[in-house]
C-alpha positions as a Markdown table, in Angstrom:
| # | Residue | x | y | z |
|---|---|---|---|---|
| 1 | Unk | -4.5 | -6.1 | 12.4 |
| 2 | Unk | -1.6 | -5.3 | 14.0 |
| 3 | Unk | -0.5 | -2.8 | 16.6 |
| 4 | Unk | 3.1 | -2.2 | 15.9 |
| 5 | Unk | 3.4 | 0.8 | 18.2 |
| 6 | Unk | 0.6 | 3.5 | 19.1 |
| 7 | Unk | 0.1 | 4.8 | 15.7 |
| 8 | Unk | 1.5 | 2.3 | 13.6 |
| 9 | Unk | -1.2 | -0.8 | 12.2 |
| 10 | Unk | -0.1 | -3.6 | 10.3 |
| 11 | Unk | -3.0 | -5.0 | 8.8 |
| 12 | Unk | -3.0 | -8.0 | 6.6 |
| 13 | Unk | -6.2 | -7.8 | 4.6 |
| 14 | Unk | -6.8 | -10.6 | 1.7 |
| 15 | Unk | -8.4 | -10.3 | -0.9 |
| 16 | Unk | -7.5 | -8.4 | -4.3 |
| 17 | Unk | -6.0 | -5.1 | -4.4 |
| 18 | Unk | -6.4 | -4.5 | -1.1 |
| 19 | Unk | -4.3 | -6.8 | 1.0 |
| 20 | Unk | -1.8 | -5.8 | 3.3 |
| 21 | Unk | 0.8 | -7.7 | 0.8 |
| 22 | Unk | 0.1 | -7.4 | -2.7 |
| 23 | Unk | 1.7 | -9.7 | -4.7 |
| 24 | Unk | 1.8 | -8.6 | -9.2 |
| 25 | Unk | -0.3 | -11.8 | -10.0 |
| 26 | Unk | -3.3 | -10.6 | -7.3 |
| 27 | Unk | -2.7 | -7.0 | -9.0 |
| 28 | Unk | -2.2 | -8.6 | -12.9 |
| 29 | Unk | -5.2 | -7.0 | -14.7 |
| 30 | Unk | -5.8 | -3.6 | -15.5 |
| 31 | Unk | -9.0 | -3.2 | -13.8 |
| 32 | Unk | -7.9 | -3.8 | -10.2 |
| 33 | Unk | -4.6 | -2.0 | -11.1 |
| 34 | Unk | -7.2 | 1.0 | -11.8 |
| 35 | Unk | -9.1 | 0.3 | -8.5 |
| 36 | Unk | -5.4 | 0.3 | -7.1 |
| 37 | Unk | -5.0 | 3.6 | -8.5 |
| 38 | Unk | -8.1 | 5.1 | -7.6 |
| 39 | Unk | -8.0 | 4.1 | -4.4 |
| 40 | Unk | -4.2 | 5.7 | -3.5 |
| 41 | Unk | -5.4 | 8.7 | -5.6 |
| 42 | Unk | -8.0 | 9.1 | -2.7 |
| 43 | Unk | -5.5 | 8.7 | 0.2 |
| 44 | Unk | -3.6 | 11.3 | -1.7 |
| 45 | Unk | -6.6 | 14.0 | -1.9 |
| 46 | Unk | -7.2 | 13.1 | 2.0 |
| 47 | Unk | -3.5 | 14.5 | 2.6 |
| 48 | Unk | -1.9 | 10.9 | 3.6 |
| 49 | Unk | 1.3 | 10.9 | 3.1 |
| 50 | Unk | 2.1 | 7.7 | 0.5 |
| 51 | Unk | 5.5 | 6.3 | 0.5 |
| 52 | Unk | 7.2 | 3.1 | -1.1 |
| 53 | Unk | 10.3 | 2.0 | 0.6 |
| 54 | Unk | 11.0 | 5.2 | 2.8 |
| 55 | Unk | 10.7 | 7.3 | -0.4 |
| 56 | Unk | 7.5 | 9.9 | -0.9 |
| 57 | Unk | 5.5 | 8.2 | -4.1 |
| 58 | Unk | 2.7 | 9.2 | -6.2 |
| 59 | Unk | -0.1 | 6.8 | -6.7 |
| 60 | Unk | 0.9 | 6.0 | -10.2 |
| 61 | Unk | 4.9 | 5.4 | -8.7 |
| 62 | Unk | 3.3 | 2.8 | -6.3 |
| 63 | Unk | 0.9 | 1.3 | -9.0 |
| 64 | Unk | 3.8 | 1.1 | -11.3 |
| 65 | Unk | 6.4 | -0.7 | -8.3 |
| 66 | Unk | 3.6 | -3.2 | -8.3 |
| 67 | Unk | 3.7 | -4.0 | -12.3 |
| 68 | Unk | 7.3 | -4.0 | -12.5 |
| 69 | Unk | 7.4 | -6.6 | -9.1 |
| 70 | Unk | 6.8 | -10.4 | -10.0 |
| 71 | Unk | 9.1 | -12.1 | -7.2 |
| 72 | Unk | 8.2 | -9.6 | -4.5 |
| 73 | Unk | 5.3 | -8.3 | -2.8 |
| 74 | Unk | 4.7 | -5.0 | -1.0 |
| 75 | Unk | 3.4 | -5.2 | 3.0 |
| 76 | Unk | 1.0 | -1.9 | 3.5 |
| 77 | Unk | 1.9 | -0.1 | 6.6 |
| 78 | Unk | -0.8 | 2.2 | 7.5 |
| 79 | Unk | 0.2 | 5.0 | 10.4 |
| 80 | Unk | -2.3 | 6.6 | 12.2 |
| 81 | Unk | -2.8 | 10.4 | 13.7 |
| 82 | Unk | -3.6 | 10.8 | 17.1 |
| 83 | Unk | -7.7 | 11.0 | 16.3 |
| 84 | Unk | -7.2 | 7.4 | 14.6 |
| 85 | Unk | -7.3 | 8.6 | 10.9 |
| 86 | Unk | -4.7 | 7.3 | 8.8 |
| 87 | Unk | -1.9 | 9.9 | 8.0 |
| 88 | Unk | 0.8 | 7.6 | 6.5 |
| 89 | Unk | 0.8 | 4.7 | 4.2 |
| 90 | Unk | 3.6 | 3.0 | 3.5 |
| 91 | Unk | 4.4 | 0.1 | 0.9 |
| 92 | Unk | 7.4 | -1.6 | 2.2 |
| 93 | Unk | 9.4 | -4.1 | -0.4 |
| 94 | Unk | 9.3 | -8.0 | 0.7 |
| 95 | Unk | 11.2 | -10.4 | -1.1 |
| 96 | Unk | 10.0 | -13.9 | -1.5 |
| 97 | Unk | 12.4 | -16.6 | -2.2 |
């Protein structure tokens, strides 16, 4: 991980639906897109505030950004309260060439 300022991470975790840039071939079958789902949908009931590209999303918004994506990925952005917790996750558009 990253420290991009004092309460801004950048990790880059690699391995399935998980990574800090998630790519629609790592996310391609439904079961991790589930996982995917599940997972934001508990960030969501812990109050962090999820975001694709600036704009507040849902889980399913972000999970669907993902399908619709096959020359991009997404970087994950997590930003963290003052105790450490994560308060902000962001999914930030990166286009490969």
């Amino acid at each position: 991980c990253i420290t991009a300022s004092p309460f801004i991470i950048i990790c880059n975790l690699s391995r399935s639906y998980h990574p800090a840039c998630v790519r629609r071939s790592d996310v391609g079958d439904e079961v991790d897109l589930q996982k995917m789902f599940k997972e934001l949908t508990g960030y969501e009931k812990n109050r962090v505030d999820l975001r694709i590209d600036g704009i507040p999303a849902s889980p399913m918004q972000i999970v669907q950004a993902h399908v619709a994506r096959e020359e991009s990925a997404y970087m994950r952005d997590y930003v963290l309260n003052e105790k450490g917790d994560i308060k902000e996750l962001w999914f930030t558009n990166i286009e490969s060439n």
